[in-house]
Every structure is written in structure tokens, then in C-alpha cells.
C-alpha positions in Angstrom: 0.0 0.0 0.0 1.6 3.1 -0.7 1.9 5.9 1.7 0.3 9.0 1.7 2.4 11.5 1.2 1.1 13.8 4.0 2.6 11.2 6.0 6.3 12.8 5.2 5.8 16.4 6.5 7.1 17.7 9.3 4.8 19.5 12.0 6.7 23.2 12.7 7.7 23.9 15.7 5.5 26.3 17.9 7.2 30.0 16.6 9.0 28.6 13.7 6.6 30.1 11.3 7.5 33.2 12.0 11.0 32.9 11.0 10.5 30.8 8.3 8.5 33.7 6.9 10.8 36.3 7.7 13.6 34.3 6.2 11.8 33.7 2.9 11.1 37.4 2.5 14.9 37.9 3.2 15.1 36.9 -0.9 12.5 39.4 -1.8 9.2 40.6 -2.0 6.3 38.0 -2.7 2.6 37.5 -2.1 1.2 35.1 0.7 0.5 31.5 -1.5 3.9 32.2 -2.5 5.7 32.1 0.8 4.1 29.3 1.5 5.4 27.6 -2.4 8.3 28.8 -1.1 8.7 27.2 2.4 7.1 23.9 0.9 9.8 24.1 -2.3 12.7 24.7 0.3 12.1 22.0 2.4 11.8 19.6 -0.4 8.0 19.7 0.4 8.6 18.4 4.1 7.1 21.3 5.5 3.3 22.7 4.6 1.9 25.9 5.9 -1.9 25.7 6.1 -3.6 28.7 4.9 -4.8 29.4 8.0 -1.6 29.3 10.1 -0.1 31.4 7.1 -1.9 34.7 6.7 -2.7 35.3 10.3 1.1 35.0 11.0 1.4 37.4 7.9 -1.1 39.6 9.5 0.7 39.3 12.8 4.0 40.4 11.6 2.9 43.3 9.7 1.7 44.6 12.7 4.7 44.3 14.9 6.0 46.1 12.0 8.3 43.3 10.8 6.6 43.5 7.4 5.0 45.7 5.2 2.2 45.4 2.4 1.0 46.4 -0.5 -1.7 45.0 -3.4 -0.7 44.0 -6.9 -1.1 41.7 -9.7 -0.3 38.3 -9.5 1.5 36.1 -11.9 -1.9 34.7 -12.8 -3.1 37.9 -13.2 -5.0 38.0 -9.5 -5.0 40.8 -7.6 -2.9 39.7 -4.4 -1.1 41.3 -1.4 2.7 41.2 -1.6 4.4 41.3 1.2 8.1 42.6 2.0 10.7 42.7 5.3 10.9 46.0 7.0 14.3 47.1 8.6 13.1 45.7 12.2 12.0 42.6 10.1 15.4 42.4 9.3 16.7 42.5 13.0 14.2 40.3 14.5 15.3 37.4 11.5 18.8 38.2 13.0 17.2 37.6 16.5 15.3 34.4 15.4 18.4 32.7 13.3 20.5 33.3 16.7 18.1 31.7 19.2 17.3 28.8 16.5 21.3 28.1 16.9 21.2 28.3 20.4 18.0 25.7 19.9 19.5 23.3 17.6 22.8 23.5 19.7 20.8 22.6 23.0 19.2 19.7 21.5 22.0 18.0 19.4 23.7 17.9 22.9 20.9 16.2 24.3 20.3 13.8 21.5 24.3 13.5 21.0 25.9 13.4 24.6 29.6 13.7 24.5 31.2 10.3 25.9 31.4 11.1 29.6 34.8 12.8 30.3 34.9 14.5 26.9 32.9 17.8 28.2 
């Protein structure tokens, strides 16, 4: 039976969204089905943002003033909200790239002890 594959994407971390966001918009401006192409393409489809975990984050950030907005045309002729990182968008991604470190540090040291005496 073949698997579904649904069954090969990753849940996001609580707050992760944010950054993922913030770090796609770090290539340039681009409406709100995009970001999420984008996320999806990125991690080799492993990672799905729902529509409805999407724009309210979009929404969110724009009004912490981490992104701003503007309506235009989209490449299928729609009309469609673009959305593009602010200069405190850029500092908070700065912010959010340093505490993921500090994350994926903490837990490779949990799921990789070093060999007792090696600290």
C-alpha cells in the first residue's frame, strides 16, 4: 500500500513560522501563496503551511512592524497582497536565526551526549 504523502511532512515547531517567513522574504518581495510555495519548495515539500496558520502569521507580523504590504497583480493575473521585510524585520530574523542556533545547539547535545569525560 503506498503511503500518503502527507505522512512525510514535518509538523513546525511552535514560533518557527515566524521565522521561516521572515527568512523567505529575506530573498525578496512575494505574495502570501507564495511564501508558503516557497517554504514547501525549500524543504523539499517536508514542510506545509496551512492557509490558516499562514496569513494570520502574515497579518501578525505586519503589525509588529516586521513586514510591510502592498496589493498588486499576481503572476496569474489575480489581484494579491505582496508582502516585503521591514528594517526591524530584518533584525528580528537576526534575532530568530541566533536563538534557533542556540536551539538546535541545546538539543543536538541532548540527543548527542559527549562520551562522559569528553565535556
Amino acid at each position: 500500500m503506498a503511503k500518503n504523502p502527507d505522512d512525510q511532512r514535518l509538523e513546525l515547531l511552535q514560533g518557527t513560522l515566524d521565522m521561516l517567513i521572515l527568512r523567505t522574504l529575506q530573498w525578496g518581495t512575494q505574495h502570501g501563496h507564495g511564501i508558503g510555495q516557497a517554504i514547501r519548495t525549500q524543504s523539499d515539500d517536508l514542510l506545509k503551511v496551512e492557509t490558516g496558520s499562514l496569513y494570520p502569521a502574515l497579518h501578525r507580523l505586519e503589525k509588529r512592524g516586521w513586514l510591510k504590504s502592498e496589493w498588486g497583480v499576481s503572476e496569474a493575473h489575480q489581484r494579491a497582497k505582496y508582502y516585503r521585510l521591514t528594517a526591524a524585520g530584518k533584525a528580528q530574523l537576526s534575532r530568530e536565526q541566533d536563538r534557533w542556533s542556540q536551539l538546535v545547539h541545546a538539543i543536538g547535545r541532548i540527543m548527542n551526549p559527549a562520551p562522559a569525560g569528553k565535556e
